[in-house]
C-alpha positions as CSV (number, residue, x, y, z in Angstrom):
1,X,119.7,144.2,171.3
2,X,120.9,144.9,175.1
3,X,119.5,148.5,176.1
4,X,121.4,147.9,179.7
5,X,124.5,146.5,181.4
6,X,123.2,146.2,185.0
7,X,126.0,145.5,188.0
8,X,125.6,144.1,190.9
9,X,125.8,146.9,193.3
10,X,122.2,148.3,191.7
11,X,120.7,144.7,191.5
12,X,121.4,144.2,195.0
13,X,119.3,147.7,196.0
14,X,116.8,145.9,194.2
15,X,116.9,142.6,195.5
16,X,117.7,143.1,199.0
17,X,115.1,146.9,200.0
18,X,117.9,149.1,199.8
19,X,116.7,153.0,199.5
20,X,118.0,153.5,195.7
21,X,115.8,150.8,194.6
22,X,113.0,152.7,193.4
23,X,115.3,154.9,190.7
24,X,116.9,151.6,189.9
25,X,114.1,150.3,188.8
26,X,112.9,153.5,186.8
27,X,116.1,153.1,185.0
28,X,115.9,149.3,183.8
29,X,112.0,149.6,183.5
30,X,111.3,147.9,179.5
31,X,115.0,147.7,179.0
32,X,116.9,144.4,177.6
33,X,119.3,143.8,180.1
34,X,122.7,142.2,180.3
35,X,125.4,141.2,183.1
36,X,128.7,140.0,182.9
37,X,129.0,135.9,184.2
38,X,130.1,136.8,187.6
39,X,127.3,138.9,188.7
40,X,125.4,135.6,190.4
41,X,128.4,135.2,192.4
42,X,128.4,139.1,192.9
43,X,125.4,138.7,194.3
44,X,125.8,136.0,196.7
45,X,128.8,137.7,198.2
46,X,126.0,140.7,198.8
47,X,124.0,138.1,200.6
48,X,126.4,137.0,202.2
49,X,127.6,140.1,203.8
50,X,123.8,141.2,204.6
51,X,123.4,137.9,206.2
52,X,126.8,138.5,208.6
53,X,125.7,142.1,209.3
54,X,121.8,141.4,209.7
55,X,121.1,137.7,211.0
56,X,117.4,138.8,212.1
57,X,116.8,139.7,208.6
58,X,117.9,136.6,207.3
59,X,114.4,134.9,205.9
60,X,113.5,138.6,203.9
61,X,117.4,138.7,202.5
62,X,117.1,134.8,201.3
63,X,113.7,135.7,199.7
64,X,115.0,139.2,198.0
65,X,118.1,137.0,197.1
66,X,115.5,134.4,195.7
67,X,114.4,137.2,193.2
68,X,117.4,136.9,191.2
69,X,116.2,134.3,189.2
70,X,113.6,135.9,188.0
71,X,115.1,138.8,186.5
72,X,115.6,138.9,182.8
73,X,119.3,138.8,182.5
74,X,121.3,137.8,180.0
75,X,124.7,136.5,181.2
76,X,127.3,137.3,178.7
77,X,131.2,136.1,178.9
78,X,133.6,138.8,178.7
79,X,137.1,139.3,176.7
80,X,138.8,138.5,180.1
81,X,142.5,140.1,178.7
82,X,140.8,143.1,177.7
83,X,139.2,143.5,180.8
84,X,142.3,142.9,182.8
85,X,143.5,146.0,180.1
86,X,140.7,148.4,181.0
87,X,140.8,147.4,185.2
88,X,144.8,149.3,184.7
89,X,143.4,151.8,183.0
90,X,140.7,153.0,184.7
91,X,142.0,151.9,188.1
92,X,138.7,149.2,188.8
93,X,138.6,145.3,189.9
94,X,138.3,143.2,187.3
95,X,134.9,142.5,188.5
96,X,133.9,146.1,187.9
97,X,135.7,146.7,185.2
98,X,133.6,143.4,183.7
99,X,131.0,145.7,183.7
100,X,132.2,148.3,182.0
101,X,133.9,146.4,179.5
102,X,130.2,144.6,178.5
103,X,129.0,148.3,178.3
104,X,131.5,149.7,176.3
105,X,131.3,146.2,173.6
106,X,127.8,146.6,173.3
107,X,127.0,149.4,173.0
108,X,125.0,149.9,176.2
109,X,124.1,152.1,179.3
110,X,125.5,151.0,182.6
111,X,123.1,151.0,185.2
112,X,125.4,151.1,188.5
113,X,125.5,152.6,192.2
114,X,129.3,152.2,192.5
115,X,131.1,155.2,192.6
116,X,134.7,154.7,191.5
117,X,132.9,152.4,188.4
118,X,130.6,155.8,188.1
119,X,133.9,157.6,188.3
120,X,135.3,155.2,185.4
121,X,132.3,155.1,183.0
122,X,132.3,159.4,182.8
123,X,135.8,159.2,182.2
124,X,136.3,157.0,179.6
C-alpha cells in the first residue's frame, strides 16, 4: 500500500541541496512512495534548468540527478481523461494535476513544495 504521492518539485529539493530538503525527507522517511510516469521527465527538466542557471555546479547537479534511481518509487500510469478533468477544475497542468489525481485514487498524502498544487490539494 502507497503511504505517499511524491512530486517532483519536493524530489528535486532532495536530489539537487535545495534548503527544504531536510523536512522533505522527514516527511517521506519509512513511507511507500508513488509518482505519476512523468516525474523522470519532471525531473530532468529540473536538471536541466539548474544546469542553464548554474554551469559551475554542473558535476554536483548530475550526481544529485544520479540519485534518482535510487529512490524507491513506484511509477504508476494515470487515468489521463480524468486528469485533464481535475487540471479544469482545480486550475493545475496536467503534470500537476497527475499528482494529485494519483493522491486522490489511492488514497495517499501528497508530499509537494508547489504552491498552486498545495493550493489545489486543501481545496479539494
Amino acid at each position: 500500500m502507497v503511504d505517499v504521492v511524491v512530486d517532483a518539485s519536493a524530489l528535486g529539493a532532495l536530489l539537487f541541496g535545495e534548503p527544504e530538503a531536510e523536512a522533505v525527507a522527514a516527511q517521506l522517511a519509512g513511507k511507500v512512495l508513488a509518482a505519476p510516469t512523468l516525474l523522470d521527465f519532471e525531473l530532468a527538466n529540473i536538471c536541466v534548468i539548474k544546469l542553464r542557471r548554474f554551469p559551475r555546479r554542473r558535476d554536483a547537479l548530475l550526481s544529485g540527478y544520479a540519485l534518482r534511481s535510487t529512490l524507491m518509487i513506484d511509477r504508476i500510469e494515470v487515468d489521463h481523461a480524468a486528469v485533464i478533468d481535475l487540471a479544469e477544475k482545480a486550475q493545475l497542468t496536467a503534470y500537476d494535476a497527475s499528482y494529485l489525481w494519483l493522491a486522490r485514487e489511492l488514497d495517499a498524502a501528497l508530499v509537494t513544495l508547489d504552491k498552486a498544487l498545495a493550493r489545489a490539494l486543501a481545496s479539494i
